[in-house]
BASEFI-782547 format. One record per residue: residue number from 0; residue in one letter; x, z, y of N, C-alpha, C, O, CB in turn. Coordinates in nm, 3 decimals, always signed. Glycine has a CB too. Layout:
[NUM a [X Z Y] [X Z Y] [X Z Y] [X Z Y] [X Z Y]]
...
END
This chain:
[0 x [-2.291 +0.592 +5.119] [-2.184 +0.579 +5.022] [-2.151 +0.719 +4.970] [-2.163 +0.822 +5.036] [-2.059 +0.510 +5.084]]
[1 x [-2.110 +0.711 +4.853] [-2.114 +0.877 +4.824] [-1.953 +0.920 +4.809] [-1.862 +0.842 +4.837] [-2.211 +0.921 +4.658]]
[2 x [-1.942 +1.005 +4.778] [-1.822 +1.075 +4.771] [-1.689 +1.038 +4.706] [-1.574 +1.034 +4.748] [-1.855 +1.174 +4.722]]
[3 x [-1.772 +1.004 +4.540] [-1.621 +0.949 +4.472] [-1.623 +0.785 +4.491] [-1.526 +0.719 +4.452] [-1.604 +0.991 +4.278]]
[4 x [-1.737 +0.721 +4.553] [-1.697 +0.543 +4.610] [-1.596 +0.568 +4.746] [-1.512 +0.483 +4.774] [-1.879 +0.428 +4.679]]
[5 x [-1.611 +0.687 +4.824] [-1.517 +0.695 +4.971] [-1.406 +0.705 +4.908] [-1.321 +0.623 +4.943] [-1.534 +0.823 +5.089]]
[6 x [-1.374 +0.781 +4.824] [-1.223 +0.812 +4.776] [-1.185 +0.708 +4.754] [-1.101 +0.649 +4.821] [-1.191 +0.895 +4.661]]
[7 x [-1.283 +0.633 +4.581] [-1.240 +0.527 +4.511] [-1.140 +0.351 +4.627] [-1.043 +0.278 +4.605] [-1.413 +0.492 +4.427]]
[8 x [-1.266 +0.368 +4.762] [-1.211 +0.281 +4.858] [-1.102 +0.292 +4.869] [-1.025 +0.212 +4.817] [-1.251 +0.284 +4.964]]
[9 x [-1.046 +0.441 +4.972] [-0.980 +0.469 +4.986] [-0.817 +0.470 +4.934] [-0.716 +0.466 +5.004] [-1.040 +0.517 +4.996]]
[10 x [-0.829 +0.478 +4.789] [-0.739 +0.494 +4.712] [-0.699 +0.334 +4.632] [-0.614 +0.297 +4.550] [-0.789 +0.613 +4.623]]
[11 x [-0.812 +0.269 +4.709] [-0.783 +0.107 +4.673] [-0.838 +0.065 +4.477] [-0.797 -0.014 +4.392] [-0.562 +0.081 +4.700]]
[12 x [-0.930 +0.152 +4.481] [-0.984 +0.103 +4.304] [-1.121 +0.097 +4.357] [-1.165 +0.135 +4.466] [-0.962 +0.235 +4.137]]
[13 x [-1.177 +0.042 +4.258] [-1.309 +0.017 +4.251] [-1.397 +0.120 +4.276] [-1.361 +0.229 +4.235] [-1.335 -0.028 +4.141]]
[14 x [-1.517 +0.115 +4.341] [-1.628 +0.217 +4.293] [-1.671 +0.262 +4.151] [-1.733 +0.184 +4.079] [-1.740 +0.172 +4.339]]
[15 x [-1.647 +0.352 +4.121] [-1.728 +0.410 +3.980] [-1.832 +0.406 +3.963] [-1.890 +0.492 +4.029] [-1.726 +0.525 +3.947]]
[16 x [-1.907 +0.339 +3.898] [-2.053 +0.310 +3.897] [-2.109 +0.415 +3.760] [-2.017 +0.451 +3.686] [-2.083 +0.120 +3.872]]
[17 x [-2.206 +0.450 +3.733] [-2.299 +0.513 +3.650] [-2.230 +0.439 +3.498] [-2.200 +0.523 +3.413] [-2.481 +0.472 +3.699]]
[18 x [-2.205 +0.306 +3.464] [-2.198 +0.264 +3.364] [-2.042 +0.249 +3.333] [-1.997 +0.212 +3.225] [-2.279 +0.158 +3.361]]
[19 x [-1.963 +0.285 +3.446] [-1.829 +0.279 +3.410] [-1.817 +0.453 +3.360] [-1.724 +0.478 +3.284] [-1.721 +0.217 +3.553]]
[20 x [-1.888 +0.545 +3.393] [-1.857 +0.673 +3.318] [-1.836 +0.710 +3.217] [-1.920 +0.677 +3.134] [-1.910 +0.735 +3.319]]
[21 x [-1.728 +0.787 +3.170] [-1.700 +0.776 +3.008] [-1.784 +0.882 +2.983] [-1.786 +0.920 +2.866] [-1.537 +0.797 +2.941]]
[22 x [-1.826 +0.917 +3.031] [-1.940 +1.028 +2.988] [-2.048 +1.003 +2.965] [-2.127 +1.091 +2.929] [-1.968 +1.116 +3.063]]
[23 x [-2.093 +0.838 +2.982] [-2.222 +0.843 +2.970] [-2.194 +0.727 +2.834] [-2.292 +0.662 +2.798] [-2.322 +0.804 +3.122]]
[24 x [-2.056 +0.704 +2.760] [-2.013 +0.616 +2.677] [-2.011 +0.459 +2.723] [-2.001 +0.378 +2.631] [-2.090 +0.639 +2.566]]
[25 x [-2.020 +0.404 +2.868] [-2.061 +0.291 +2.870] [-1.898 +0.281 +2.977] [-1.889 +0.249 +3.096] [-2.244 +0.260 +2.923]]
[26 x [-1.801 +0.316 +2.893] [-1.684 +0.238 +2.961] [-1.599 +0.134 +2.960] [-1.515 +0.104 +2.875] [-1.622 +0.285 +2.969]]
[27 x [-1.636 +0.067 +3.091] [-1.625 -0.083 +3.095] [-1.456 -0.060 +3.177] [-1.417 +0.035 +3.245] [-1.783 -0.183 +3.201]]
[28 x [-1.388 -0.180 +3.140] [-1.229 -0.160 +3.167] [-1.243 -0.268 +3.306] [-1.313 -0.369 +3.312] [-1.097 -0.221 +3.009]]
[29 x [-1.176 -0.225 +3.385] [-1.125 -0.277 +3.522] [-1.087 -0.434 +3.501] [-1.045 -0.473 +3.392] [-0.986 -0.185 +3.575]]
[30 x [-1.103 -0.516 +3.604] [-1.100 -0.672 +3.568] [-0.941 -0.662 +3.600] [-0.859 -0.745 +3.561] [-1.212 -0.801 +3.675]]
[31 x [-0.913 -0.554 +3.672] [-0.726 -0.595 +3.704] [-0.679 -0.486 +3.514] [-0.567 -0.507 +3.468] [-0.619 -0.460 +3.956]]
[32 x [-0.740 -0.422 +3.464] [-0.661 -0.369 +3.319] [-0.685 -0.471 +3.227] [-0.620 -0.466 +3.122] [-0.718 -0.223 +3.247]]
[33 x [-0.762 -0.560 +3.243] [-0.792 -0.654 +3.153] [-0.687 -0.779 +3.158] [-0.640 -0.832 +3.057] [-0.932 -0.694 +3.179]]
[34 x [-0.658 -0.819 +3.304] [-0.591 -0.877 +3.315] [-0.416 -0.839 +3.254] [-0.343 -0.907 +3.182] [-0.628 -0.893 +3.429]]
[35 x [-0.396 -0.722 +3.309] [-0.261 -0.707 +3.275] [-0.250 -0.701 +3.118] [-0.145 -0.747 +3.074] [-0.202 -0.580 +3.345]]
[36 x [-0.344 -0.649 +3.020] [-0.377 -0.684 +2.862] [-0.354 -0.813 +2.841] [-0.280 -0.854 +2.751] [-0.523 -0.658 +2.813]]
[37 x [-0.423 -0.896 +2.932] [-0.375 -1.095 +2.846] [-0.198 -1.112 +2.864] [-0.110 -1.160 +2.792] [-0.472 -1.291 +2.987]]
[38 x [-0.201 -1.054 +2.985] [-0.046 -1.107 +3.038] [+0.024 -1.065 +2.996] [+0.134 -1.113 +3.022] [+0.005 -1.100 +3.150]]
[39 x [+0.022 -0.924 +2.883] [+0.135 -0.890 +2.773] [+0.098 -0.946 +2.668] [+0.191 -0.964 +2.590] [+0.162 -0.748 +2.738]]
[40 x [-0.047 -0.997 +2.618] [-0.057 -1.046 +2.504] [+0.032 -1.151 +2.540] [+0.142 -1.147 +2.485] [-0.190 -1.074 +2.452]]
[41 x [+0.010 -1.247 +2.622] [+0.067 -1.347 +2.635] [+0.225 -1.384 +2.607] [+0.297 -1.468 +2.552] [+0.033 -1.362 +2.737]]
[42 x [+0.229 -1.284 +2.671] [+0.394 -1.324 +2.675] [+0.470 -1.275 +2.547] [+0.588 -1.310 +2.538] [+0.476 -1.248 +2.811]]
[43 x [+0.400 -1.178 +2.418] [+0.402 -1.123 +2.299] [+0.403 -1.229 +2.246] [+0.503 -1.238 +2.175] [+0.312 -1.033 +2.258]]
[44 x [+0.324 -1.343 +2.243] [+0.296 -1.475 +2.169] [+0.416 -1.544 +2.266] [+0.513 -1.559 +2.191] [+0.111 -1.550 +2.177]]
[45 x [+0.444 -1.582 +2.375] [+0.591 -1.673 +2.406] [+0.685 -1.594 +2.306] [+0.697 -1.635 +2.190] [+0.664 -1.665 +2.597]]
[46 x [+0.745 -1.491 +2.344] [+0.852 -1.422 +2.281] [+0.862 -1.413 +2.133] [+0.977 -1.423 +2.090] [+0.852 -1.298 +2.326]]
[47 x [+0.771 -1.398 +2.048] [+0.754 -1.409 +1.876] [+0.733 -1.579 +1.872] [+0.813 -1.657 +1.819] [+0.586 -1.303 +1.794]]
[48 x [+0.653 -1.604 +1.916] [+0.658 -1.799 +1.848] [+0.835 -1.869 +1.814] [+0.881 -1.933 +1.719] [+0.575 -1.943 +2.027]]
[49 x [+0.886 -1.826 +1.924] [+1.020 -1.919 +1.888] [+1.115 -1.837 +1.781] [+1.203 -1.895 +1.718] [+1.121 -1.952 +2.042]]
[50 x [+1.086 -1.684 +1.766] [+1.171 -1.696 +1.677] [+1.136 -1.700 +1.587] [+1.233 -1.669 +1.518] [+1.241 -1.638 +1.669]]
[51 x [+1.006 -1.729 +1.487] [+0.956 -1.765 +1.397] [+1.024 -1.907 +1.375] [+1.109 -1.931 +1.288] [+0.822 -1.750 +1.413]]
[52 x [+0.977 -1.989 +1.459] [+1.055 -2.116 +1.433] [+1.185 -2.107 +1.393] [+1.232 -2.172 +1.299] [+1.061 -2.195 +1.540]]
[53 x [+1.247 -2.025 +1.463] [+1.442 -1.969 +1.465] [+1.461 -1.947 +1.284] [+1.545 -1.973 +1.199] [+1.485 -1.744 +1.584]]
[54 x [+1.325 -1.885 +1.293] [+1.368 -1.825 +1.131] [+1.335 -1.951 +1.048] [+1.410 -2.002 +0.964] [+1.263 -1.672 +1.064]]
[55 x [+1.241 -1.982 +1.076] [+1.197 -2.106 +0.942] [+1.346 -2.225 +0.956] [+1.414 -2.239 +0.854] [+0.989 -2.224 +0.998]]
[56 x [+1.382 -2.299 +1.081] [+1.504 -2.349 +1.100] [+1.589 -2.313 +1.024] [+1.643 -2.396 +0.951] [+1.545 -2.333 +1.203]]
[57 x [+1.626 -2.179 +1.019] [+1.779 -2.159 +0.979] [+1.774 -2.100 +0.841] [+1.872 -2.056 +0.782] [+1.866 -2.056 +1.083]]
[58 x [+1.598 -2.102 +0.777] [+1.628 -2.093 +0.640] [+1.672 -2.198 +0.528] [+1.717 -2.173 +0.416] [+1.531 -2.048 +0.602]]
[59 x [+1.645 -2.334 +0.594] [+1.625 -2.430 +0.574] [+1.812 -2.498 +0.597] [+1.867 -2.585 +0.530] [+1.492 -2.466 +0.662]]
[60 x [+1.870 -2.417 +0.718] [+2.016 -2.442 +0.696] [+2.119 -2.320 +0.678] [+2.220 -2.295 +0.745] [+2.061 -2.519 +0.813]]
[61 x [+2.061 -2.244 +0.557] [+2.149 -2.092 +0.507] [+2.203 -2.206 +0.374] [+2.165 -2.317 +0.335] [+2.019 -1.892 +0.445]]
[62 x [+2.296 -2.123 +0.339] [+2.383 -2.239 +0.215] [+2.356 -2.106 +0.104] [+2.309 -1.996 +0.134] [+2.619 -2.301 +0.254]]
[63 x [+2.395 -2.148 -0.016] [+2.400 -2.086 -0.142] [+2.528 -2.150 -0.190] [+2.540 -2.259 -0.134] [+2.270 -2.109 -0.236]]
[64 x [+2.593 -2.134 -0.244] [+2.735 -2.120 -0.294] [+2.727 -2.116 -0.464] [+2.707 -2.013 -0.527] [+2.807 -1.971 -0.226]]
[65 x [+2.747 -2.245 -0.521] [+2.699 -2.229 -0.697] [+2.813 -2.273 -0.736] [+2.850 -2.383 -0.694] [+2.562 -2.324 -0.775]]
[66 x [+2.910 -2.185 -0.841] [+2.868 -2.020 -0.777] [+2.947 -1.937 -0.670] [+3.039 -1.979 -0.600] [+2.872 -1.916 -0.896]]
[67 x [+2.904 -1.837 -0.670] [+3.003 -1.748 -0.584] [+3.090 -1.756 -0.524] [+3.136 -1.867 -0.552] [+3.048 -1.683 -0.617]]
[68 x [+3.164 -1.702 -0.437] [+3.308 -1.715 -0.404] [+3.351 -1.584 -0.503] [+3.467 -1.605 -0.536] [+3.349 -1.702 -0.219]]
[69 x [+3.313 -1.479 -0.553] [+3.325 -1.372 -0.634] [+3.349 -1.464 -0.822] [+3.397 -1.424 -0.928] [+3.159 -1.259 -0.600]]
[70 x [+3.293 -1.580 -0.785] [+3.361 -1.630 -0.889] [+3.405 -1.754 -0.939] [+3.389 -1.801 -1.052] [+3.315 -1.598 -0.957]]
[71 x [+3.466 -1.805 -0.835] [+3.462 -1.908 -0.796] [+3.575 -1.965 -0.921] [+3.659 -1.877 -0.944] [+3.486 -1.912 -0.638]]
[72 x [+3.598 -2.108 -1.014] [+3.617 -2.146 -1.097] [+3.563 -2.122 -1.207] [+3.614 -2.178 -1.305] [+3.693 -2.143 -1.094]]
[73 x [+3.443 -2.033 -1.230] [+3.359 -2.053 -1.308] [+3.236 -2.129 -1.348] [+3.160 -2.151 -1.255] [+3.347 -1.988 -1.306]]
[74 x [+3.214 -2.157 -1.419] [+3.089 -2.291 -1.470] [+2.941 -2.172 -1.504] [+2.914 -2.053 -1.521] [+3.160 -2.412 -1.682]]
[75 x [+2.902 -2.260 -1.500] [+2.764 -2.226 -1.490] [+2.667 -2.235 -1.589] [+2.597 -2.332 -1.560] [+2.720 -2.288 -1.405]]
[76 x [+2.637 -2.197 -1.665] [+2.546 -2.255 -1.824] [+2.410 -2.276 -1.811] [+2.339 -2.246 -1.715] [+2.545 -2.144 -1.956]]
[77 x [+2.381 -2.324 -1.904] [+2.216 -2.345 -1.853] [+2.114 -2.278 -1.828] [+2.031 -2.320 -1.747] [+2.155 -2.399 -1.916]]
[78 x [+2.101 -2.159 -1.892] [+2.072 -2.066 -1.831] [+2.120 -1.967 -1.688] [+2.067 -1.865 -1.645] [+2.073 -2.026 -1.917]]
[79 x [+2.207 -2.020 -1.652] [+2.218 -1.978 -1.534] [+2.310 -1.867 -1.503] [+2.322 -1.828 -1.387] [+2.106 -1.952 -1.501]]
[80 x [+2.397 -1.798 -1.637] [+2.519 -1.741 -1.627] [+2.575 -1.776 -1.584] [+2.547 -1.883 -1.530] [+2.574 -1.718 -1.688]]
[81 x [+2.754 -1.696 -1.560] [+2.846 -1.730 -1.518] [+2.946 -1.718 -1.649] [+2.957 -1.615 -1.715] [+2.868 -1.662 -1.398]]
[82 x [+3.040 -1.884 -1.686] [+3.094 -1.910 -1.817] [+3.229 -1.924 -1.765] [+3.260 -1.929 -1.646] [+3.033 -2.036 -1.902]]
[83 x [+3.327 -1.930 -1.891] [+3.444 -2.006 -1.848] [+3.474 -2.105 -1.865] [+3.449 -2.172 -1.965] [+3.527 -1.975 -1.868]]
[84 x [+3.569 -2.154 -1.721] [+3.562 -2.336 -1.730] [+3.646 -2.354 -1.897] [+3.727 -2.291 -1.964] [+3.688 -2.441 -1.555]]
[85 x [+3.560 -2.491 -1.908] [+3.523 -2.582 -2.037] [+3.412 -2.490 -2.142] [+3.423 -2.516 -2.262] [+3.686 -2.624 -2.132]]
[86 x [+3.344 -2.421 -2.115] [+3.263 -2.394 -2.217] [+3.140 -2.482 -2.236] [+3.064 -2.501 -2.141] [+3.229 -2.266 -2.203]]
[87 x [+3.111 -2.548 -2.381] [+3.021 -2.642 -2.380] [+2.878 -2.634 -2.357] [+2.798 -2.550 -2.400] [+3.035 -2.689 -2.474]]
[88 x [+2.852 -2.772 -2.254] [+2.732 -2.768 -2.210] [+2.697 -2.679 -2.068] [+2.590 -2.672 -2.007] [+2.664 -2.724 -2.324]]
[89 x [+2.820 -2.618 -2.041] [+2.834 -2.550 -1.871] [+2.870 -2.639 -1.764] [+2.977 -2.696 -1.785] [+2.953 -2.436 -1.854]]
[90 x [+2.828 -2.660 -1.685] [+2.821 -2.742 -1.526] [+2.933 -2.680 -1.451] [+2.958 -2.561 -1.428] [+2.662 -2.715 -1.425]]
[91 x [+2.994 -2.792 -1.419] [+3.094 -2.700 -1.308] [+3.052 -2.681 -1.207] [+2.935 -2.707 -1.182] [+3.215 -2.744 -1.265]]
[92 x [+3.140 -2.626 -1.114] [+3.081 -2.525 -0.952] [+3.091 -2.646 -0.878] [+3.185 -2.725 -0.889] [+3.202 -2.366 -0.865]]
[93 x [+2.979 -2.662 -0.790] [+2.931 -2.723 -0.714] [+3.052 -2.715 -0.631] [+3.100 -2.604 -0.607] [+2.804 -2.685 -0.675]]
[94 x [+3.116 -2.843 -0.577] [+3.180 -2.861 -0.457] [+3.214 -2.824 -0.326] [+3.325 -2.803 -0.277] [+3.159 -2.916 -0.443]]
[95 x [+3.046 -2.815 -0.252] [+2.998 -2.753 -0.162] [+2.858 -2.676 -0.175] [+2.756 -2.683 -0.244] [+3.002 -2.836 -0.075]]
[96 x [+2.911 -2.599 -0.069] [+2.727 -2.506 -0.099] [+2.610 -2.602 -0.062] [+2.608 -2.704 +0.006] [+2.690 -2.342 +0.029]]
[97 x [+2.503 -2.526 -0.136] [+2.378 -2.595 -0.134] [+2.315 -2.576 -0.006] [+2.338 -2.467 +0.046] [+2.289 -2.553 -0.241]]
[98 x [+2.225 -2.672 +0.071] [+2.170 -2.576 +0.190] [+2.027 -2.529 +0.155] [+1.959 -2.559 +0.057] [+2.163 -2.657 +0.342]]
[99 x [+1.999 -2.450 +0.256] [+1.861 -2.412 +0.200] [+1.763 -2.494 +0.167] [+1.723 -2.479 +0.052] [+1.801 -2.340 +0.274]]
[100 x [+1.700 -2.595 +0.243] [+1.683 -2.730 +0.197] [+1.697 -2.760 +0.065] [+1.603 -2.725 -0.007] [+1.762 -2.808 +0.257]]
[101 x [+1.792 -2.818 +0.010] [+1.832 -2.853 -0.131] [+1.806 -2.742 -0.213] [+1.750 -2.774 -0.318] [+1.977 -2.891 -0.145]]
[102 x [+1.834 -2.593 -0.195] [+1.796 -2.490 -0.303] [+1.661 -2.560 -0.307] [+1.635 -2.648 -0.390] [+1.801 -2.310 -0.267]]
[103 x [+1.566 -2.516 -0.205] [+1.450 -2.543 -0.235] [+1.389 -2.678 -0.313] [+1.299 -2.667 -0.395] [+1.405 -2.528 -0.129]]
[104 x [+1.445 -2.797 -0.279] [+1.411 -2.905 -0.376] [+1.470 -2.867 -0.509] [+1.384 -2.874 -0.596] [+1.463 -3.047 -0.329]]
[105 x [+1.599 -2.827 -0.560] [+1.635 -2.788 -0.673] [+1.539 -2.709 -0.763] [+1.510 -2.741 -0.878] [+1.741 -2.725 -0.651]]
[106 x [+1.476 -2.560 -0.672] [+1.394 -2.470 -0.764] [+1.265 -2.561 -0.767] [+1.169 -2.528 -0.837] [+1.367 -2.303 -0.704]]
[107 x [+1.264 -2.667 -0.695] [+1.104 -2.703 -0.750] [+1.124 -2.808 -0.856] [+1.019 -2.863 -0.891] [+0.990 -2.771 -0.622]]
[108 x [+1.222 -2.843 -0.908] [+1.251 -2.894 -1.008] [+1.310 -3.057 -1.001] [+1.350 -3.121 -1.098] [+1.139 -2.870 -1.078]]
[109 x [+1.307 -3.093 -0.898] [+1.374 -3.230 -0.823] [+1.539 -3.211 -0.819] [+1.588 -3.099 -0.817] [+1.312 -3.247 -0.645]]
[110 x [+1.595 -3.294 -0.818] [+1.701 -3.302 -0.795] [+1.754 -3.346 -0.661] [+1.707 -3.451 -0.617] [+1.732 -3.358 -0.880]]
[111 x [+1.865 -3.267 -0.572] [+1.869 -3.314 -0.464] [+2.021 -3.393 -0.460] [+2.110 -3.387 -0.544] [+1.837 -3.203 -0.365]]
[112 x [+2.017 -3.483 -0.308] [+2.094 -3.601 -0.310] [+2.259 -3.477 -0.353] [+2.291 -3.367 -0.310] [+2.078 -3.717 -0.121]]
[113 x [+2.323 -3.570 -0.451] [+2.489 -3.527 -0.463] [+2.499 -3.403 -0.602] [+2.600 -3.339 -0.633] [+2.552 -3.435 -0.276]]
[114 x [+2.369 -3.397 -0.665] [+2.362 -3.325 -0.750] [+2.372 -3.376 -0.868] [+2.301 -3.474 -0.892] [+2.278 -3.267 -0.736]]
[115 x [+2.467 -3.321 -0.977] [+2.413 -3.398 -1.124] [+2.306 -3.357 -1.198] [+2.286 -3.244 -1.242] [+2.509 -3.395 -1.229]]
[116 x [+2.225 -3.472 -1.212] [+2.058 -3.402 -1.265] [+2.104 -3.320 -1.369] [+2.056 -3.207 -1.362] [+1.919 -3.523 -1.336]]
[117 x [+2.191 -3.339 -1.478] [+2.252 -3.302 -1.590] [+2.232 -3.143 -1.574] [+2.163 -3.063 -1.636] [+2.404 -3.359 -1.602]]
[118 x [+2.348 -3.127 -1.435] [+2.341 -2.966 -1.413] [+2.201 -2.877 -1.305] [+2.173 -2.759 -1.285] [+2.502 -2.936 -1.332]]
[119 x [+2.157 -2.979 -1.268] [+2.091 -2.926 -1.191] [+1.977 -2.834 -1.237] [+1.934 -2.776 -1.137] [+2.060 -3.016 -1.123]]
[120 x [+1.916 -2.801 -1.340] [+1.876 -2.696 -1.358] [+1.977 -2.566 -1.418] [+1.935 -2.457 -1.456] [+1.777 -2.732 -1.428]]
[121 x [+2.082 -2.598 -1.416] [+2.212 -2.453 -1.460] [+2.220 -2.374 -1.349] [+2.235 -2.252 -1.349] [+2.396 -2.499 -1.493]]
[122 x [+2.205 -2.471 -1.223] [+2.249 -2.464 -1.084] [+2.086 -2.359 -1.043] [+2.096 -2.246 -0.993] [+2.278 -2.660 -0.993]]
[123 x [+1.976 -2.411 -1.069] [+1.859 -2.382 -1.039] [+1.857 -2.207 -1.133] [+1.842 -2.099 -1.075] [+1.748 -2.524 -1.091]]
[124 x [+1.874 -2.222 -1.253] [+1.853 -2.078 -1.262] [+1.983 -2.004 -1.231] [+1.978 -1.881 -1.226] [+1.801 -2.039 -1.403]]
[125 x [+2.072 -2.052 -1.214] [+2.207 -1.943 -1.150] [+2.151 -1.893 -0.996] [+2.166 -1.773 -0.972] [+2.392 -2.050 -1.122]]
[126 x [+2.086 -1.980 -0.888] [+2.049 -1.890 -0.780] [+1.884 -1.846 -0.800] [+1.826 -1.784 -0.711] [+2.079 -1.971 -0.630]]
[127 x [+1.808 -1.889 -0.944] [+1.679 -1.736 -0.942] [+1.750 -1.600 -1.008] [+1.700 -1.487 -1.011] [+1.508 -1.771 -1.070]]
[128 x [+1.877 -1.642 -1.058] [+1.940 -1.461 -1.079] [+2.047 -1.407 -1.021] [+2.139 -1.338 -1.065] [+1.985 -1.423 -1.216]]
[129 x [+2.016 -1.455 -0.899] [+2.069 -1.406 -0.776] [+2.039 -1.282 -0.734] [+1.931 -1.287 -0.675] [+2.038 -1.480 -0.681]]
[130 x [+2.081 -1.176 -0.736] [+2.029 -1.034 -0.667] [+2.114 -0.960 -0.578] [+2.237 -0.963 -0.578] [+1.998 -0.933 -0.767]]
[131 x [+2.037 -0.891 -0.498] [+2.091 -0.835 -0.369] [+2.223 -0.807 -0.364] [+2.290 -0.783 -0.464] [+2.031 -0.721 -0.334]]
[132 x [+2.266 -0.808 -0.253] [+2.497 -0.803 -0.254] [+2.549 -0.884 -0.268] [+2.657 -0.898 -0.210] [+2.600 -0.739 -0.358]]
[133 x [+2.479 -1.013 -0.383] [+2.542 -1.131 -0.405] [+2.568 -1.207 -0.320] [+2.513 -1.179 -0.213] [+2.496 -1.192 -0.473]]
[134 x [+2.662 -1.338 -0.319] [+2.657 -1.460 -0.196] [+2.526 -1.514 -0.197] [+2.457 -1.490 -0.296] [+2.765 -1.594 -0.217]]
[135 x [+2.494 -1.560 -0.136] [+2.364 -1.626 -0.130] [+2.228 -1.606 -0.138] [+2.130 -1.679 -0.122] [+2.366 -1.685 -0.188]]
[136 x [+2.249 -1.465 -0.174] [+2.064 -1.355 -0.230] [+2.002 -1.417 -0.097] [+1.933 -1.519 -0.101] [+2.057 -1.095 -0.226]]
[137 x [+2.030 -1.352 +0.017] [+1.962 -1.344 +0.145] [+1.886 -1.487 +0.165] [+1.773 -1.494 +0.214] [+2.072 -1.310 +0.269]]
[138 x [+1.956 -1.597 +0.123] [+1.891 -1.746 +0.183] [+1.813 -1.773 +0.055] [+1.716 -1.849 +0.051] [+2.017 -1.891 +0.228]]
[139 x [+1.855 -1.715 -0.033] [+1.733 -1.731 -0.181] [+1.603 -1.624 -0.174] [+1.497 -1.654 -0.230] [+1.827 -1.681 -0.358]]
[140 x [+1.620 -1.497 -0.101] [+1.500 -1.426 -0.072] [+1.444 -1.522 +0.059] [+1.344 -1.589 +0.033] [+1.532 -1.250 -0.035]]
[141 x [+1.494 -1.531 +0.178] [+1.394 -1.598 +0.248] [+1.374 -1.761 +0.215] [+1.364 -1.843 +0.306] [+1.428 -1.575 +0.395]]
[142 x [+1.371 -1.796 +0.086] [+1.359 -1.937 +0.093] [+1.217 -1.905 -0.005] [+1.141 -2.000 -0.026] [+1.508 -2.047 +0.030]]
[143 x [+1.181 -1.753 -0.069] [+1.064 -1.720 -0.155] [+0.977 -1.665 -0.064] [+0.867 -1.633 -0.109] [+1.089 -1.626 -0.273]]
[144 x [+1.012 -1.635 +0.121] [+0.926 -1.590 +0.171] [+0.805 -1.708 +0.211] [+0.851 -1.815 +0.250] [+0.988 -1.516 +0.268]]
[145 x [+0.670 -1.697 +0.204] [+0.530 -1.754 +0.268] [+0.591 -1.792 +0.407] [+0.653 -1.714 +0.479] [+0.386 -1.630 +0.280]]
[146 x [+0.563 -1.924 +0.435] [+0.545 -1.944 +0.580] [+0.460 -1.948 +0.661] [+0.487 -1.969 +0.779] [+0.574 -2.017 +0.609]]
END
């Protein structure tokens, strides 16, 4: 037995063989470093899977507010401004907020349950000109994120 296998015993690791030398480029990784590699992959995939789900869930129940609480008694025009109540052909403010859910059937051009089809596209372009700071940006950006 030679010198660095007495140690290697000794010290409780493997023998170094000719092909585990990084000097000779043929370095092969320990069956216990390999192991401890799956068992963080692993548990990298438990720990990210659920909150992916967490996220897709609760995009699906973030509300949008049509419109605002920043402006709240204002109507909505078809294009998707903010008007003053009775101006013709403006939708009034939605009752309750939309959930994410319903935005999403709204922007795809459906109408969702409790909506007046009438307004429902005033409603549809008032949250695509939604931008950052506003009520509701955040559940209208992740309702455009890829799942």
């Amino acid at each position: 037995m030679s010198e660095s296998d007495q140690k290697a015993r000794d010290s409780g690791q493997p023998p170094v063989s000719s092909e585990d030398d990084p000097a000779d480029g043929g370095f092969v990784p320990s069956r216990r470093a390999v192991l401890m590699l799956g068992a963080a992959a692993a548990s990298t995939v438990v720990t990210i899977r659920p909150a992916l789900a967490q996220t897709a869930g609760s995009v699906l129940n973030c509300e949008i507010q049509v419109p605002g609480p920043q402006a709240a008694g204002s109507y909505v025009a078809p294009d998707g401004r903010l008007v003053a109540a009775g101006t013709p052909g403006a939708a009034p403010p939605l009752a309750r907020p939309l959930t994410g859910e319903q935005a999403r059937v709204l922007l795809r051009g459906s109408t969702p349950p409790g909506v007046n089809p009438q307004s429902a596209q005033a409603y549809a372009n008032y949250i695509r000109r939604l931008q950052a700071g506003m009520s509701g940006f955040t559940c209208y950006a992740s309702l455009q994120m890829p799942r």
